[in-house]
C-alpha positions as CSV (number, residue, x, y, z in Angstrom):
1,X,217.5,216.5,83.1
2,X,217.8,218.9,79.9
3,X,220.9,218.2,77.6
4,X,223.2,221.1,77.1
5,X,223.3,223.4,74.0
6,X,226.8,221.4,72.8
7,X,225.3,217.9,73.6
8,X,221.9,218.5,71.6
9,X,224.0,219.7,68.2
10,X,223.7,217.6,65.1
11,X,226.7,217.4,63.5
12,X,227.6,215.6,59.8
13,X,230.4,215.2,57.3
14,X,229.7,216.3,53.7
15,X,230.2,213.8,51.6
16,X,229.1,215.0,48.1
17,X,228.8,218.8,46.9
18,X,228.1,218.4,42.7
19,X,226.2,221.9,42.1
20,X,227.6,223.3,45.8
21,X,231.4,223.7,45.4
22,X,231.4,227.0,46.7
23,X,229.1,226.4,49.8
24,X,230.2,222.9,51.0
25,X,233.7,221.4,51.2
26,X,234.0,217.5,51.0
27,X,235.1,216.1,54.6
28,X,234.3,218.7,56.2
29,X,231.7,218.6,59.7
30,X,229.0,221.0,59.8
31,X,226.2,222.2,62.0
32,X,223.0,221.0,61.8
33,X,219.9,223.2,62.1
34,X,216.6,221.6,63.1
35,X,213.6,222.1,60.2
36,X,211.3,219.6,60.0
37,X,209.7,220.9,56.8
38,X,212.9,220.1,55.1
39,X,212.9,216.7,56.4
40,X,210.1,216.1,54.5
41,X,212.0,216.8,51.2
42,X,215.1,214.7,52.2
43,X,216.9,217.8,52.7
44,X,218.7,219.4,55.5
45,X,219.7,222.8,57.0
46,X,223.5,224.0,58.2
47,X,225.7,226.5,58.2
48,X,227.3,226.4,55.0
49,X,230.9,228.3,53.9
50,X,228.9,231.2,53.6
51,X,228.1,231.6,57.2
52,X,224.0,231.0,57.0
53,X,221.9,228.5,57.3
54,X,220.7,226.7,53.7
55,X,219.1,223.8,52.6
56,X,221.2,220.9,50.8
57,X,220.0,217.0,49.8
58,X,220.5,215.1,52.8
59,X,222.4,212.3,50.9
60,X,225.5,214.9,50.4
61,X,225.7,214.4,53.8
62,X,226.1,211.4,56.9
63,X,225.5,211.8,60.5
64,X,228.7,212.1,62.8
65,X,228.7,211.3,66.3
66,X,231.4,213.5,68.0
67,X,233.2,213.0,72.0
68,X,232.1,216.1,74.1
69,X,235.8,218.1,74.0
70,X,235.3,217.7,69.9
71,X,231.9,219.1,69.8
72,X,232.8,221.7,72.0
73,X,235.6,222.6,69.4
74,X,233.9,222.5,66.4
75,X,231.0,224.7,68.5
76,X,233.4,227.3,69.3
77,X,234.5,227.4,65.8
78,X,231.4,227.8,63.4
């Protein structure tokens, strides 16, 4: 069985934004984009406050788990 758009989303929490204060907001959740090349830098991609997808350290950020009507939410929003 194939997992849904919503259920296969990433999701984390910025944590740290020295350098980024215009493009990420502490506390805030944000959409993770899959880039495997990045992983290999210890970066990640998301959807920043700009609206596109860039690359950031991946310790400015932790891993969220979120309950299905939340995800769905914070889906419709981005």
């Amino acid at each position: 069985m194939r997992k849904s758009a919503t259920a296969a989303r990433q999701f984390v929490v910025c944590v740290k934004n020295e350098g980024y204060a215009a493009s990420l907001e502490k506390r805030k959740i944000y959409v993770v984009l899959a880039d495997s090349a990045a992983a290999t830098h210890d970066q990640i991609r998301v959807i920043d406050e700009s609206g596109e997808d860039y690359l950031y350290p991946k310790s400015f950020f932790v891993s969220i788990s979120l309950p299905h009507p939340v995800r769905k939410a914070v889906l419709t929003a981005a």
